[in-house]
C-alpha positions in Angstrom: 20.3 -21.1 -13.4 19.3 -24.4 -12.1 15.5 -25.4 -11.0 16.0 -25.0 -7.7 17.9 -22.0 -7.8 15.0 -20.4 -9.6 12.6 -21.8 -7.4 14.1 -20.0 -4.6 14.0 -16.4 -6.5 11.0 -17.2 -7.1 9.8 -17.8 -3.2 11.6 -15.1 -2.6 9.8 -12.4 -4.9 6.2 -14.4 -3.3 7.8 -13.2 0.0 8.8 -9.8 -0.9 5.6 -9.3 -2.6 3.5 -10.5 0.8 5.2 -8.4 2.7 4.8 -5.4 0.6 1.3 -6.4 0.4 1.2 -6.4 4.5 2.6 -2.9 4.4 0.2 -1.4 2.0 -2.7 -2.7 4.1 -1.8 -1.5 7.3 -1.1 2.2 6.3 -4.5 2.2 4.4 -6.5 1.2 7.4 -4.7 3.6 9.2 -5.2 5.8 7.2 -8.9 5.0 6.7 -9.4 5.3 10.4 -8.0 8.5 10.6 -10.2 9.5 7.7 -13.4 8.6 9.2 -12.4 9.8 12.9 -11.7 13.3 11.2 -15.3 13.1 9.3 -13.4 13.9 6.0 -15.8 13.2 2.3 -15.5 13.9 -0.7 -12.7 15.7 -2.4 -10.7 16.2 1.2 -11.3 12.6 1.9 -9.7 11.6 -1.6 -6.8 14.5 -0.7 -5.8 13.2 2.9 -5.9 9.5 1.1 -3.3 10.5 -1.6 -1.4 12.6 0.9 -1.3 8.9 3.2 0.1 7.4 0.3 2.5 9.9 -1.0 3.8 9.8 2.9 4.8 5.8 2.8 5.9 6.6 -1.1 2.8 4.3 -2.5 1.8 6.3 -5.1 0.9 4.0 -7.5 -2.2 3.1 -5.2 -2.8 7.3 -5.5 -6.5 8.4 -6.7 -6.9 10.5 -9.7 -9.1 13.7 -8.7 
């Protein structure tokens, strides 16, 4: 593979990785505000946070209990 060629994968996987990155943030402040409109702490807080991320399959931004 060329320079350039690998250049452009690599801009491409910066892309990919911003937009994932974009993703991620939105659905945790949603579900942040949700969290806080509904009052939730403690261990139902952490529970409606791992349920969020389960949901949009980002489990490996999941809390351990």
């Amino acid at each position: 593979m060329d320079t350039l060629n690998k250049l452009m994968s690599i801009e491409q996987q910066v892309i990919d990785i911003g937009k994932k990155m974009q993703l991620e943030t939105k659905v945790c402040g949603a579900e942040l505000e949700e969290r806080l409109r509904l009052g939730l702490t403690g261990k139902a807080a952490i529970e409606h946070y791992n349920a969020w991320m389960k949901r949009y399959h980002m489990e490996h931004l999941i809390v351990e209990e």
